[in-house]
C-alpha positions, 0 to 999 in steps of 0.5 A, spaced: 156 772 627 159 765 623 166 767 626 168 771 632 175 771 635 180 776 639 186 778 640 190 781 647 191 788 645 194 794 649 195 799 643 192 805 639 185 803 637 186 809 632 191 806 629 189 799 629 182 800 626 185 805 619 189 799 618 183 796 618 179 800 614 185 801 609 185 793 607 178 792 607 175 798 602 182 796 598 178 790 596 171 792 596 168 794 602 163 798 604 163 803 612 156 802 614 159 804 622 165 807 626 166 809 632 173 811 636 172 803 638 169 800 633 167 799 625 162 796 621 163 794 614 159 790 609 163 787 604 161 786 597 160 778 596 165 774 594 164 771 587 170 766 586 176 763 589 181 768 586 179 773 589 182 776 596 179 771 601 177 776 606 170 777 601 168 771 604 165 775 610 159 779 607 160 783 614 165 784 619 164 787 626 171 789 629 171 792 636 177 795 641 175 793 648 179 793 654 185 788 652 183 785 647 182 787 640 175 782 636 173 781 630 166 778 629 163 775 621 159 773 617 161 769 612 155 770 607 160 769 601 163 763 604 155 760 604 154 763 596 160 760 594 159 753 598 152 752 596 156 753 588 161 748 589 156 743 591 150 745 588 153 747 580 156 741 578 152 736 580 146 739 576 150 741 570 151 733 570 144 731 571 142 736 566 147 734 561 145 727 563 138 729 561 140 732 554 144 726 551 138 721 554 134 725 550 139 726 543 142 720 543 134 716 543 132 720 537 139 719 534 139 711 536 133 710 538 132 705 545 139 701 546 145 700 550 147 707 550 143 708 555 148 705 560 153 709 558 150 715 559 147 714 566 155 711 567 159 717 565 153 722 569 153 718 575 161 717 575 162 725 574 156 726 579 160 722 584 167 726 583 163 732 585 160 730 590 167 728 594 171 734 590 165 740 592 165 740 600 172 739 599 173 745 595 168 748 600 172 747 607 178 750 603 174 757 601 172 757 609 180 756 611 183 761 607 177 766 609 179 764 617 185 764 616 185 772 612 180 774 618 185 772 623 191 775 619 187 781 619 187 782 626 194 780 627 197 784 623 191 790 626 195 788 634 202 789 632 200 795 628 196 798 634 202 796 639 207 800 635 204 806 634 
């Protein structure tokens, strides 16, 4: 697993693992196992960054042992949309890059505008190479921070009832 953390916990397991089903279907996942300690999901892959950060884990594994409550992931959506975010732009800039070459030499044959083209592209290319991992770093922090929400929220649930 990519994440893996715990909590002290002394409650009702029962409770704490409802509201865990309950918040995780509600966006997409899917039981795959249960037991009175522990659940299994798989999630449904995330697709974008406005959907709930919790999709970011493509599977969660939450188990009530004794004193503590953990929480284990596997942040398959956080990978896809990494190797998006860095991998998609500078491709369409390459690519983009290539189209123009290609048009503006049969419009105005061999000349200067070459270096025009190879600067916007490579200029583009160097803004996504800083932006991507950025945004990257970012899709990963929300998603930790909605696993560790997820589990704190399941402690104080559990502890009350």
């Amino acid at each position: 697993m990519d994440y893996t953390t715990s909590l002290p916990f002394g409650g009702s397991n029962e409770a704490a693992l409802r509201l865990a089903e309950s918040a995780l279907t509600g966006v997409g996942f899917q039981i795959t196992r249960r037991t009175a300690r522990s659940v299994e999901m798989a999630g449904p892959g995330m697709n974008n960054n406005r959907q709930s950060p919790l999709v970011g884990a493509s599977q969660i594994h939450l188990e009530c042992k004794p004193g503590e409550l953990t929480l284990e992931a596997n942040l398959g959506g956080v990978k896809r949309m990494t190797r998006f975010v860095t991998l998609f732009p500078i491709g369409l800039v390459l690519c983009l890059g290539v189209v123009l070459s290609v048009v503006f030499g049969f419009l105005f044959g061999p000349g200067t505008w070459i270096t025009a083209v190879a600067g916007a592209g490579g200029a583009n290319a160097a803004v996504w190479l800083l932006l991507g991992p950025l945004i990257a770093r970012g899709i990963r922090g929300r998603t930790i921070k909605a696993l560790d929400s997820l589990l704190a929220n399941m402690v104080a649930v559990g502890t009350n009832a």
